[in-house]
PANULO-970185 format. One record per residue (C-alpha): x negated, y, z negated; residue in three letters. Coordinates in Angstrom, 3 decimals. Layout:
N
(node (X; Y; Z); 'ALA')
...
# end
This chain:
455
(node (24.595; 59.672; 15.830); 'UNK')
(node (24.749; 55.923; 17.389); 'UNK')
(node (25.312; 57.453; 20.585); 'UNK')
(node (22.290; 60.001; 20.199); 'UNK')
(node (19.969; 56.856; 18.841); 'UNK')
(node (20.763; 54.720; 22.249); 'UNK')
(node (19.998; 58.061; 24.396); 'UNK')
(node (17.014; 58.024; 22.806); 'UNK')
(node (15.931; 54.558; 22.875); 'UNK')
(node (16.815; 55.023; 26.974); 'UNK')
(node (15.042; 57.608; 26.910); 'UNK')
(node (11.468; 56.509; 25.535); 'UNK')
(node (12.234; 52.863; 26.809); 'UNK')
(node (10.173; 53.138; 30.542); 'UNK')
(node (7.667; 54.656; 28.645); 'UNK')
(node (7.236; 52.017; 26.312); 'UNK')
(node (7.707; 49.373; 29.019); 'UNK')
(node (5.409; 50.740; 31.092); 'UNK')
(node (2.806; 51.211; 28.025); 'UNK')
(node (3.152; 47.204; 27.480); 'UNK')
(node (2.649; 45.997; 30.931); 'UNK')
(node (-0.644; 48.293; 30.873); 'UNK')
(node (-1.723; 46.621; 28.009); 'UNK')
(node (-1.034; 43.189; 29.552); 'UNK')
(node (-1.425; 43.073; 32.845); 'UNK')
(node (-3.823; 40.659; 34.961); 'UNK')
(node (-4.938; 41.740; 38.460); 'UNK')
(node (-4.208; 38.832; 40.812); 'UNK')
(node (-6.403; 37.545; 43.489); 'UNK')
(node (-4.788; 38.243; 46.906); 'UNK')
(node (-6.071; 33.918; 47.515); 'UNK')
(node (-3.342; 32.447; 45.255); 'UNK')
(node (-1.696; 31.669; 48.457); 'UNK')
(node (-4.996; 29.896; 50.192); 'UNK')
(node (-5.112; 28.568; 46.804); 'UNK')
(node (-1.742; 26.739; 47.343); 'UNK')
(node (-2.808; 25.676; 50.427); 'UNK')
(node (0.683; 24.837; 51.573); 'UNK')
(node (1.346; 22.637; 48.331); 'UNK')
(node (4.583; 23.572; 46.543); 'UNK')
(node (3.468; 25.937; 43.370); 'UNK')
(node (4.579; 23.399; 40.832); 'UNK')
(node (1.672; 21.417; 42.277); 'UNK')
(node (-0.947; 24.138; 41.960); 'UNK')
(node (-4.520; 23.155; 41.499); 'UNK')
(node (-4.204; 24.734; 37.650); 'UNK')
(node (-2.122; 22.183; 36.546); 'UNK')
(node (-3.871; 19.525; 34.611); 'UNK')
(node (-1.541; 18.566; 31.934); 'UNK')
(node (0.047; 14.641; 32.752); 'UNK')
(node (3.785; 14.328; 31.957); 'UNK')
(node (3.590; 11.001; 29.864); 'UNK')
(node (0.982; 8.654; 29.327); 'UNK')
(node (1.619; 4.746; 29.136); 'UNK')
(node (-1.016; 2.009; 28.747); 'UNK')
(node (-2.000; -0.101; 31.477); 'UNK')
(node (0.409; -2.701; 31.770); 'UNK')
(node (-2.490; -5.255; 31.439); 'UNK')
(node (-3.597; -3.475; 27.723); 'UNK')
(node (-0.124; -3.414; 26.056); 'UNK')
(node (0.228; -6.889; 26.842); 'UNK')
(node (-3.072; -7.480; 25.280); 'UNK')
(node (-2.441; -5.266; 22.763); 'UNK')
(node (1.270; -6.729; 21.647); 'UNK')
(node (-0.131; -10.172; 21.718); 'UNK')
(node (-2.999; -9.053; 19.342); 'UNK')
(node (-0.302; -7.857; 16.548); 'UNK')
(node (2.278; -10.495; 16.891); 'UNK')
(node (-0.507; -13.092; 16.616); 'UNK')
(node (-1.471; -11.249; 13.312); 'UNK')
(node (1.650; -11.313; 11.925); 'UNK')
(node (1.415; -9.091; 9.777); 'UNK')
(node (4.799; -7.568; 7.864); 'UNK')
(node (3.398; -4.165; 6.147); 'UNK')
(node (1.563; -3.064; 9.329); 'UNK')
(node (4.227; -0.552; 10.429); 'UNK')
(node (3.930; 1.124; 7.126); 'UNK')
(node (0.230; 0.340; 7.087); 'UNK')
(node (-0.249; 2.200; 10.862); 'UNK')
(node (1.455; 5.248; 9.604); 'UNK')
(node (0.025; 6.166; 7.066); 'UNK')
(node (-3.527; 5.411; 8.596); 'UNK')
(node (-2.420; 7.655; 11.111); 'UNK')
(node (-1.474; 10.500; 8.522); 'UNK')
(node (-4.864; 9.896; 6.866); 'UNK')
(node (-6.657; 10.603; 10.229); 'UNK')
(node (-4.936; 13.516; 10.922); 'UNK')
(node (-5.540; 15.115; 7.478); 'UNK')
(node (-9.179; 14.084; 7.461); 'UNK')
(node (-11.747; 17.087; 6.684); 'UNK')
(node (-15.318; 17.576; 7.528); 'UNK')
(node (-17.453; 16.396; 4.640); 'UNK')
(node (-18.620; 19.533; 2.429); 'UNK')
(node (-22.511; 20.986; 3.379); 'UNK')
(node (-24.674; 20.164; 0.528); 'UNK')
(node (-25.934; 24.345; 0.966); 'UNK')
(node (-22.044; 25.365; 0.502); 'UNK')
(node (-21.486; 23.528; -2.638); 'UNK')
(node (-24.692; 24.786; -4.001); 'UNK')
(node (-23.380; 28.088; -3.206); 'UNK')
(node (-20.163; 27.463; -4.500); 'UNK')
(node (-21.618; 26.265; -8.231); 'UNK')
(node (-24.003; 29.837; -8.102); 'UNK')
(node (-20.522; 31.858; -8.069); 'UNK')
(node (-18.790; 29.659; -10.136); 'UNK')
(node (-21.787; 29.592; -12.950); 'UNK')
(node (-22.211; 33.255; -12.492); 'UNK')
(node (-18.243; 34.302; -13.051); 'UNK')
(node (-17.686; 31.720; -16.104); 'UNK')
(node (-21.248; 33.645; -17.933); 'UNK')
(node (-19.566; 36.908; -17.714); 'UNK')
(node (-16.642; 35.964; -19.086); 'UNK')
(node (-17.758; 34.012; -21.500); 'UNK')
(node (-20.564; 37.029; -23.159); 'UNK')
(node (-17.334; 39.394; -23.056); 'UNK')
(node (-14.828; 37.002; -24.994); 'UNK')
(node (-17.245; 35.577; -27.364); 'UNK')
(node (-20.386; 37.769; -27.811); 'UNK')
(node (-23.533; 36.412; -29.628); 'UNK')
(node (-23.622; 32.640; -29.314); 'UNK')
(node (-26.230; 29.866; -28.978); 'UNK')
(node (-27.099; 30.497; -25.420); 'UNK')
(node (-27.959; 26.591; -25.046); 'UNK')
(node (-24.599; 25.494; -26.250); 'UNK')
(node (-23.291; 28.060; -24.206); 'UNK')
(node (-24.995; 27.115; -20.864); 'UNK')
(node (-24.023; 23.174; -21.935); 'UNK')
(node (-20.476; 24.413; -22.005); 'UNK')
(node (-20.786; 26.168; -18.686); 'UNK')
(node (-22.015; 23.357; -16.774); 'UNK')
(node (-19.148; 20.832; -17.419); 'UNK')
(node (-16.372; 23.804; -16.541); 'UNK')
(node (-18.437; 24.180; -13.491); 'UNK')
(node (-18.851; 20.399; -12.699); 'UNK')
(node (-15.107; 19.821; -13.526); 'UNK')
(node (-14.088; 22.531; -11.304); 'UNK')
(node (-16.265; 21.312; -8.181); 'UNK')
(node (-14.730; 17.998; -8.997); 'UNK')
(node (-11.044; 19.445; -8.735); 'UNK')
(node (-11.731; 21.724; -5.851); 'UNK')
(node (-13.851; 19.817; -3.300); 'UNK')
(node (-12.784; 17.683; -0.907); 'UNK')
(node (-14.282; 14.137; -1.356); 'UNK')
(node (-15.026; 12.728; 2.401); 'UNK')
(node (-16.606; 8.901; 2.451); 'UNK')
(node (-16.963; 6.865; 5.211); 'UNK')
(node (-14.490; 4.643; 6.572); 'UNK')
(node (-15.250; 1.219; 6.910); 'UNK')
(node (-13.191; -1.296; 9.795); 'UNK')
(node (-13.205; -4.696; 8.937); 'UNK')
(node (-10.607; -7.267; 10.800); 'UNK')
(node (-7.766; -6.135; 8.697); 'UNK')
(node (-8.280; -2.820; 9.446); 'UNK')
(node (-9.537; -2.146; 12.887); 'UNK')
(node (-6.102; -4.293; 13.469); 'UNK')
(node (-4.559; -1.329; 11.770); 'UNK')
(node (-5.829; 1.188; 13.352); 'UNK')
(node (-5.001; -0.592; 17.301); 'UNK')
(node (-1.298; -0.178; 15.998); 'UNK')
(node (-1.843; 3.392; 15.278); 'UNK')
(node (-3.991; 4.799; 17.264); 'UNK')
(node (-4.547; 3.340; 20.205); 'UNK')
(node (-1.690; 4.814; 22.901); 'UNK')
(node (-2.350; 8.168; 21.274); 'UNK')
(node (-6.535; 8.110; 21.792); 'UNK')
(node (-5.904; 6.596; 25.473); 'UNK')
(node (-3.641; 9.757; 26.571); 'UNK')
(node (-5.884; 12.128; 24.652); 'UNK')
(node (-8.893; 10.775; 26.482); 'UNK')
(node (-6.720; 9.966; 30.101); 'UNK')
(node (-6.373; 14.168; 30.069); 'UNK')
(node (-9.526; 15.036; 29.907); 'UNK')
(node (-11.127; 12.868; 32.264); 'UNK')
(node (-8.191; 13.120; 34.576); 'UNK')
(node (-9.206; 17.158; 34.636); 'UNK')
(node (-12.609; 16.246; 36.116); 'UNK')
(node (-10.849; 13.982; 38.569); 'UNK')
(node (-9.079; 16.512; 40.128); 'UNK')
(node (-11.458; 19.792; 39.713); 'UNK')
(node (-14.424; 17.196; 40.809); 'UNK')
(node (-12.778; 15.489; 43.340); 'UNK')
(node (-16.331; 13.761; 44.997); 'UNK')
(node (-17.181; 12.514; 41.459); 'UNK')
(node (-17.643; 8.673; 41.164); 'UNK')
(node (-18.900; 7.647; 38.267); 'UNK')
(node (-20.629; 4.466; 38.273); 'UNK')
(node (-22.040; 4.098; 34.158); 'UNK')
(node (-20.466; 4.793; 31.030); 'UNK')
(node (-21.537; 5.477; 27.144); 'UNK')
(node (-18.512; 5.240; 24.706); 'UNK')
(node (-19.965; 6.925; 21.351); 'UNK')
(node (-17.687; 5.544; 18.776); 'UNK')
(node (-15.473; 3.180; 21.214); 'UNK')
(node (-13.419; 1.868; 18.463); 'UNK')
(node (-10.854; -0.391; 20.542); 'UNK')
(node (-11.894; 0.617; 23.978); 'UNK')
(node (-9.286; 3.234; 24.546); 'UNK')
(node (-11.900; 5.474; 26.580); 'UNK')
(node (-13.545; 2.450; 29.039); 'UNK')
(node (-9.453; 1.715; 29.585); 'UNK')
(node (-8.585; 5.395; 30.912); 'UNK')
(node (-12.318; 5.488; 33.037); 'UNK')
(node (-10.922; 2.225; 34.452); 'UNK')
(node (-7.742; 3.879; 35.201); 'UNK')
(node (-8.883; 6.379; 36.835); 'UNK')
(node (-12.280; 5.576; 38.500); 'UNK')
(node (-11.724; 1.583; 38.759); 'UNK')
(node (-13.182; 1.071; 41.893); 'UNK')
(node (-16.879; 2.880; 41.113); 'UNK')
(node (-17.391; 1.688; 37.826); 'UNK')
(node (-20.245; -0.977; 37.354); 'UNK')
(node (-21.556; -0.532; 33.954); 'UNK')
(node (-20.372; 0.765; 30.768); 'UNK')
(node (-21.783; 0.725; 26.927); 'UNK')
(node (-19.544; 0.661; 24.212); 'UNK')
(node (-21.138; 1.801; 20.645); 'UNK')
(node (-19.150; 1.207; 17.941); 'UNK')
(node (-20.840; 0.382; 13.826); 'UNK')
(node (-17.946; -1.792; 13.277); 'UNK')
(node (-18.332; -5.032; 14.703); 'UNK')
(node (-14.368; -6.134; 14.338); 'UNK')
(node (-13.703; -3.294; 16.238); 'UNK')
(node (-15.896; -4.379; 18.729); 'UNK')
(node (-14.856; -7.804; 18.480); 'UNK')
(node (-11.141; -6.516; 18.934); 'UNK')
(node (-11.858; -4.050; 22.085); 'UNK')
(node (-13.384; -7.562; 23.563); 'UNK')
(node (-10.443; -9.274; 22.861); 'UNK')
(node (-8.396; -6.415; 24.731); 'UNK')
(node (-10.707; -6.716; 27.963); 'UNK')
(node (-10.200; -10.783; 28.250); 'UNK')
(node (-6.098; -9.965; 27.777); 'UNK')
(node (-6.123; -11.781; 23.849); 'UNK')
(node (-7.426; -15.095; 25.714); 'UNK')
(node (-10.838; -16.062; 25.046); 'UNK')
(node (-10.838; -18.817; 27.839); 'UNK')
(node (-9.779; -16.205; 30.477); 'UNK')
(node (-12.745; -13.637; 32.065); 'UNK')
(node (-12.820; -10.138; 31.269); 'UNK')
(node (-9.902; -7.780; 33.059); 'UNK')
(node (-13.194; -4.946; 33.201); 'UNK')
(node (-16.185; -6.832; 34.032); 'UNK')
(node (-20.018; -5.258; 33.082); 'UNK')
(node (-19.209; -4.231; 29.150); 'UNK')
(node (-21.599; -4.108; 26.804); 'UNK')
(node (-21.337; -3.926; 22.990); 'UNK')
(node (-23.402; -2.223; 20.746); 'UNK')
(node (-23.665; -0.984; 16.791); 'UNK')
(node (-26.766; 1.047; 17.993); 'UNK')
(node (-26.781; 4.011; 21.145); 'UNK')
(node (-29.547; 2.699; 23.138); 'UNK')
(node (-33.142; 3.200; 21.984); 'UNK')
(node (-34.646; 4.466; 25.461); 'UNK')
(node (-33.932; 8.481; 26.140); 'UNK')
(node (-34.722; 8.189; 29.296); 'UNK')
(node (-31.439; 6.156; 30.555); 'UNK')
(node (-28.852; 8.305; 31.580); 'UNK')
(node (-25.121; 7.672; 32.047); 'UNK')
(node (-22.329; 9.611; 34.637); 'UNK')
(node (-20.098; 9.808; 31.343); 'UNK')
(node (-20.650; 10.401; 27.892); 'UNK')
(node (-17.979; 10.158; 25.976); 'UNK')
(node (-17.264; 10.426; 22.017); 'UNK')
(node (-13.722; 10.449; 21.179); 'UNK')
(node (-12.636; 11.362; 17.203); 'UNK')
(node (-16.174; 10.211; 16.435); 'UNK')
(node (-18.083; 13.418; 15.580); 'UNK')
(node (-15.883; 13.873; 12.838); 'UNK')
(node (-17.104; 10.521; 11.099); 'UNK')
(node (-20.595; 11.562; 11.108); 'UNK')
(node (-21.871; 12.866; 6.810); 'UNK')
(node (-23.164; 16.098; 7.947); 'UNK')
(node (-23.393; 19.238; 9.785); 'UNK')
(node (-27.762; 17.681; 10.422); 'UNK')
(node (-26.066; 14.411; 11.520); 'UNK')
(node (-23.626; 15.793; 14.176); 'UNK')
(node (-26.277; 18.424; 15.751); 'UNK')
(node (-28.780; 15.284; 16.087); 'UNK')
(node (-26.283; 13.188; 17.888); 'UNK')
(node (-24.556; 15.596; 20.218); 'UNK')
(node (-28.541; 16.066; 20.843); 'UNK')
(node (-28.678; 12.413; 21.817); 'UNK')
(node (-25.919; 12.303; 23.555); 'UNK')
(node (-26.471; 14.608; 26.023); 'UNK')
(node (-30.343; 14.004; 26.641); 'UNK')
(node (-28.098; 10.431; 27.614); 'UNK')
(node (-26.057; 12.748; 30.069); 'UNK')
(node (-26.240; 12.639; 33.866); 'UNK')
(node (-23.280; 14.427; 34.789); 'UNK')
(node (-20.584; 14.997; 31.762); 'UNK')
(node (-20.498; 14.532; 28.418); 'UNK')
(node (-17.384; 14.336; 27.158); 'UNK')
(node (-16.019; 15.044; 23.332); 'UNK')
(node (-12.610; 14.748; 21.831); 'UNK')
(node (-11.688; 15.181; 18.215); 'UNK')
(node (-7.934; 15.762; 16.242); 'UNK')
(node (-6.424; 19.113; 17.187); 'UNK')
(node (-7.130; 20.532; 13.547); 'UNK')
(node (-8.957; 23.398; 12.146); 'UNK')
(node (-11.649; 20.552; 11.251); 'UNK')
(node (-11.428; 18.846; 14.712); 'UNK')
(node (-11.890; 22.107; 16.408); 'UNK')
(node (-14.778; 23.672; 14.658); 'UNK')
(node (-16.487; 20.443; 14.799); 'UNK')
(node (-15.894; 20.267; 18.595); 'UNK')
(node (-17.559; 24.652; 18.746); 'UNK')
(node (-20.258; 23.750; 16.270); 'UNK')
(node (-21.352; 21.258; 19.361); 'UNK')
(node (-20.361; 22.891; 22.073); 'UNK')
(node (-22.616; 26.357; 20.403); 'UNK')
(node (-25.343; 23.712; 19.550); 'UNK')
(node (-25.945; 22.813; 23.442); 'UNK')
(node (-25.277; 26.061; 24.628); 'UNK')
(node (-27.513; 27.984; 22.214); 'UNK')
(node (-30.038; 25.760; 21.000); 'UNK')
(node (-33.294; 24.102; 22.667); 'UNK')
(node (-34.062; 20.642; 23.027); 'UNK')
(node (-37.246; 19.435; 21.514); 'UNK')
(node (-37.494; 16.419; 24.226); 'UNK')
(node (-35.409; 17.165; 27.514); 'UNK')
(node (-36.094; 14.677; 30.910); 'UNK')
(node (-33.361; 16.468; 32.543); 'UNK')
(node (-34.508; 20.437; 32.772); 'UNK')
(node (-30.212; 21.191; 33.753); 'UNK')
(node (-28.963; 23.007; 31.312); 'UNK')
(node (-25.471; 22.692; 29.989); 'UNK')
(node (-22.388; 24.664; 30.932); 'UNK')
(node (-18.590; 24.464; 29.770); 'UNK')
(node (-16.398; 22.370; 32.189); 'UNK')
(node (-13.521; 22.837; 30.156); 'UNK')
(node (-11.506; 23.908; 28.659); 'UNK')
(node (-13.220; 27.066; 27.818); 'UNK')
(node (-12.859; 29.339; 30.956); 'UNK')
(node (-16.484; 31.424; 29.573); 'UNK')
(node (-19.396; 30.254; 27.397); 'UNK')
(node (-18.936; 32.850; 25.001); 'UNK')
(node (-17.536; 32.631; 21.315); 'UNK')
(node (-14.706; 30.499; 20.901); 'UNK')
(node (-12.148; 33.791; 19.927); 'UNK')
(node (-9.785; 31.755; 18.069); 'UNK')
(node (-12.400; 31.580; 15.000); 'UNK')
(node (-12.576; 35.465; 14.973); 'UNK')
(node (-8.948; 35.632; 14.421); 'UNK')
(node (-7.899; 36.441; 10.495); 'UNK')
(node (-5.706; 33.542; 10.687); 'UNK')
(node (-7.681; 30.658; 11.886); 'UNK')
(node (-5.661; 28.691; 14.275); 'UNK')
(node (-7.314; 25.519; 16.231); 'UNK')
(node (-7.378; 25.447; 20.247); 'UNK')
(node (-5.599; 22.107; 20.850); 'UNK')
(node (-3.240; 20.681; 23.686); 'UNK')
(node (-0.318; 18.752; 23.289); 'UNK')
(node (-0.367; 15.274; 25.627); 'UNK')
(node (3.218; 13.832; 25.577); 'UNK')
(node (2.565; 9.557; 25.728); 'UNK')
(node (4.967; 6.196; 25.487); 'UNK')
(node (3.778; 4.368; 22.268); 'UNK')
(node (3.587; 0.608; 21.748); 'UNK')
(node (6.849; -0.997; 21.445); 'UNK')
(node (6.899; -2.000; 18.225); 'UNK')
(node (9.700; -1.630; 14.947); 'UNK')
(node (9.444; 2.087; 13.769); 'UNK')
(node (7.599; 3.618; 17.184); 'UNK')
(node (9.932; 6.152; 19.048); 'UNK')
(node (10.380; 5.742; 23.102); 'UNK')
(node (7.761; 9.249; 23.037); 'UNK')
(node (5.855; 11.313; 20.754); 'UNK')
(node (3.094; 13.844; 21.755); 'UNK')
(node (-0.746; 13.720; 20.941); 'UNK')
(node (-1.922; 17.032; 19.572); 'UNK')
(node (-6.108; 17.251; 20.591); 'UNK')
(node (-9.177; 19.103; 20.976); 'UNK')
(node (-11.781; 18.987; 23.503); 'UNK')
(node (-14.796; 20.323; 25.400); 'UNK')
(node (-16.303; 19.015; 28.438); 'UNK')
(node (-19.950; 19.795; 29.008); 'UNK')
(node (-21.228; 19.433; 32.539); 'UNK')
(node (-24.990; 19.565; 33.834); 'UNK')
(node (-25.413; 22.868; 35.551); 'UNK')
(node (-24.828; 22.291; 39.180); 'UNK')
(node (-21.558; 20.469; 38.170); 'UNK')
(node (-19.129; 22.982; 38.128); 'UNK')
(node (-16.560; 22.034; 40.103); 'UNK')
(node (-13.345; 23.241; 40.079); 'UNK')
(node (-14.326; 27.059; 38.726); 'UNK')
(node (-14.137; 28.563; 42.019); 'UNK')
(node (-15.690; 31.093; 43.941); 'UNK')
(node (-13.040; 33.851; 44.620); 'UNK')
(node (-10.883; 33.262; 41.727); 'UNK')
(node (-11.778; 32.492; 37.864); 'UNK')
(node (-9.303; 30.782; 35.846); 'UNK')
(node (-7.370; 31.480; 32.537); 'UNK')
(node (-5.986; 28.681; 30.108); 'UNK')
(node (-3.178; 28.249; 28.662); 'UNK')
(node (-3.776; 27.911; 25.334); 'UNK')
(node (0.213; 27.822; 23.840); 'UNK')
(node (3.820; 27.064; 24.676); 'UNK')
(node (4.785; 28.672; 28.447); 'UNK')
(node (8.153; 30.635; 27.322); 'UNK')
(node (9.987; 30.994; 31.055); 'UNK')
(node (12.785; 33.489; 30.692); 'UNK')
(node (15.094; 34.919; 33.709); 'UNK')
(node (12.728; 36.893; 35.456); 'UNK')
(node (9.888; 36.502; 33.516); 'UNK')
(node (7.145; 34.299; 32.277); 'UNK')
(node (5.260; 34.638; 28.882); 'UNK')
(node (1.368; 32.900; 29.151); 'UNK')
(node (-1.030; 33.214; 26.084); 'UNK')
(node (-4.436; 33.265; 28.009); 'UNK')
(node (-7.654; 32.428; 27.117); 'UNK')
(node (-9.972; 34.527; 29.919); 'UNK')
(node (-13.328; 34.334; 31.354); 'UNK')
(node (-14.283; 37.955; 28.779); 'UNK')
(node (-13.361; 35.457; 25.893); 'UNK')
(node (-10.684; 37.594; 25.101); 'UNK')
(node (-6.839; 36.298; 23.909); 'UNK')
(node (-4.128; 37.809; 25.861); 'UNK')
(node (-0.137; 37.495; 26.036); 'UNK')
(node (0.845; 38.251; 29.495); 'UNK')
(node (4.406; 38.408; 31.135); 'UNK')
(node (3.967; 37.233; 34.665); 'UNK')
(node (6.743; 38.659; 36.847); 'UNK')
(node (7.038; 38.503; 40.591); 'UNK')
(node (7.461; 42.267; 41.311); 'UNK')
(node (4.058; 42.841; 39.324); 'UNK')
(node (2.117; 39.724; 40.086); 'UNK')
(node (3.529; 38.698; 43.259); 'UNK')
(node (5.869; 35.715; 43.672); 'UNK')
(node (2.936; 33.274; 44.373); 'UNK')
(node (1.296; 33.644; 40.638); 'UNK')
(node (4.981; 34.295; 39.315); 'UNK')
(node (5.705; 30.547; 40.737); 'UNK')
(node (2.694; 28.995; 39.695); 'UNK')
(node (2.901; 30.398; 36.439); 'UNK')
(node (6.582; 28.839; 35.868); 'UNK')
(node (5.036; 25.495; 37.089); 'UNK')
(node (2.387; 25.467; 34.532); 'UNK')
(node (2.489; 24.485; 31.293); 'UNK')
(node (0.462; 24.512; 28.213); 'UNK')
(node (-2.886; 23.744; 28.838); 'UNK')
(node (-3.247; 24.140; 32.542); 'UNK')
(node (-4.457; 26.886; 34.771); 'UNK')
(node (-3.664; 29.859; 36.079); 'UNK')
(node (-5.812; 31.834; 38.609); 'UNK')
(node (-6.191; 35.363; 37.587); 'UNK')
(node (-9.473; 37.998; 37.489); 'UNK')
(node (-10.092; 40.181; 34.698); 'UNK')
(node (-7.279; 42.651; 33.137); 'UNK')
(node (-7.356; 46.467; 34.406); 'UNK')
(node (-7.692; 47.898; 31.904); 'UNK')
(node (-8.851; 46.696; 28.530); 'UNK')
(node (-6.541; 48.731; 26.177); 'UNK')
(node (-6.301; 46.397; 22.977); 'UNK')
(node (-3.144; 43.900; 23.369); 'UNK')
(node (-0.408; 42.962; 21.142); 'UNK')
# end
């Protein structure tokens, strides 16, 4: 009988094979090789992810100088479990949902009550209903507030979050580097600049074209601290970046424009869904060329980053002095539906960013920054899509096996796909490329042939 059951399986086994790779396959564009351009595949123009991120030497000096000068003996514990907090943070409820949410609530608790009790003083009963129903929201609902950075903790947060913002924010921009390789930005706006982690990695990257940049931050210690930061902890010495300006306020005139926007983990401070749509609005009316938005790699961070990403996309601007209309840079390859939220289990699109923390008591030599993000460009600015091919991300862990290659794709039909990339199928160019890649990145492919449903 064992011997009959593997005869079998042999048997139906090509068929099933063969049923899978239909199911899974990507036609390849016969330019991966122009593509390459004689660079080795592990170099492909796909790959965007950075291998580790360290602060500039000049702003972990500043940095370390800040905290030893505090001296401060809890701020280890203090820095974790601010970090924690962040990470855990959730969108403040809509006022329409929790309305919604009593209606049910009110409704279920009256029919139970009239079964189990009968005849009863219908005001007592209704009195009664009320505080079960006010005592449940109480229990149920998440309670955001603000967060408020004074001295003590805006010092805090530098110790927590500062390497992991600058490599979450050093990705993206260093994406448009290399897909827009003749953009030179010369003006910044930092929504929510905290400690200056985003004017650090623009300085990185672009050092040599910047000449202006606004940082807008409502705590004034944290802009006091990112100052401190940009003279190197010394107020007699001149600022390492030169041209910053701190506000509490964006700027009041629309009509000024910036090459970046950016707003890093800021969206997700603002008290409502009203509050977020007006100033992604505001934002990118203040927009020349890319606007920029990063937020925690949660459920939370990720529908907040689709809710503004759908907001440009779909709705019309009252006041608009640039007619270009927005279109996704990345990392979306389409400006469709985000698929991950039709999914039954709701699962965030995020990217991993390996980075070398602070050295400080409790920090390990490398730990990873898990983010969100969508880059919005003005149309006319999409670099880096291409002509002949259009690109896939990866959107999870590349699995390379002898042979083989497993790549969950996000494609330009806004469809999720698992594909195993083999040579004799895909040709050894994508095969390479897609063993050089890693999650996050690339990979040039055209639409699947056929569109069977997959896995």
């Amino acid at each position: 009988m064992a011997a009959l059951r593997g005869r079998c399986s042999n048997v139906y086994l090509p068929i099933i094979v063969k049923a899978t790779n239909r199911w899974l396959s990507v036609a390849v564009s016969p330019r991966v090789q122009d593509l390459l351009n004689g660079a080795p595949h592990r170099k492909h123009p796909g790959v965007m992810t950075l291998k580790s991120v360290s602060l500039p030497e000049e702003l972990q000096r500043a940095a370390l100088s800040v905290i030893h000068g505090a001296a401060e003996s809890r701020l280890a514990d203090r820095a974790h479990k601010l970090t924690n907090f962040l990470w855990s943070r959730q969108r403040p409820v809509e006022d329409s949902l929790l309305r919604e949410k009593a209606v049910a609530l009110e409704k279920r608790l009256w029919e139970r009550e009239k079964e189990r009790v009968g005849d009863v003083d219908s005001h007592l009963l209704e009195t009664r209903i009320r505080k079960k129903v006010l005592s449940e929201l109480k229990r149920t609902t998440h309670h955001w507030t603000p967060l408020r950075y004074d001295e003590d903790t805006a010092l805090v947060y530098l110790a927590a979050r500062l390497t992991g913002g600058y490599a979450a924010v050093r990705r993206v921009l260093n994406e448009i580097k290399k897909r827009d390789i003749n953009f030179s930005p010369h003006s910044l706006l930092d929504f929510g600049s905290g400690v200056g982690t985003a004017l650090w990695a623009m300085h990185t990257l672009w050092g040599d074209s910047m000449k202006e940049a606004i940082c807008v931050d409502s705590s004034a210690a944290m802009n006091s601290l990112a100052d401190r930061l940009f003279r190197g902890d010394s107020d007699k010495e001149a600022p390492l970046i030169k041209h910053v300006y701190f506000r509490q306020f964006l700027p009041v005139s629309p009509k000024v424009q910036f090459d970046v926007v950016v707003s890093a983990f800021s969206l997700s401070e603002l008290a409502s869904q009203k509050e977020r749509k007006e100033t992604v609005h505001t934002l990118w009316r203040k927009t020349h060329s890319y606007l920029v938005l990063v937020e925690n790699g949660t459920k939370d961070g990720h529908q907040i980053l689709m809710e503004a990403r759908d907001t440009l996309l779909t709705e019309e601007e009252m006041v608009a002095f640039d007619a270009r209309r927005p279109c996704v840079f990345a990392p979306c390859p389409h400006e469709l539906p985000c698929p991950k939220l039709k999914q039954r289990t709701l699962l965030p699109c995020n990217f991993p960013q390996p980075y070398r923390p602070l050295p400080l008591p409790g920090n390990a030599d490398r730990e990873v920054e898990k983010f969100s993000y969508v880059v919005l460009a003005r149309a006319g600015k999409e670099a880096g899509r291409g002509v002949e091919l259009d690109w896939a991300r990866l959107t999870g862990p590349v699995l390379r096996r002898p042979r083989h290659v497993h790549c969950q794709l996000c494609c330009t039909d806004a469809e999720l796909r698992r594909v195993t990339v083999t040579a004799h199928r895909h040709g050894r160019d994508l095969y390479r490329c897609a063993r050089s890649s890693d999650w996050g990145d690339r990979l040039p492919v055209i639409q699947p042939e056929d569109h069977a449903p997959s896995e």
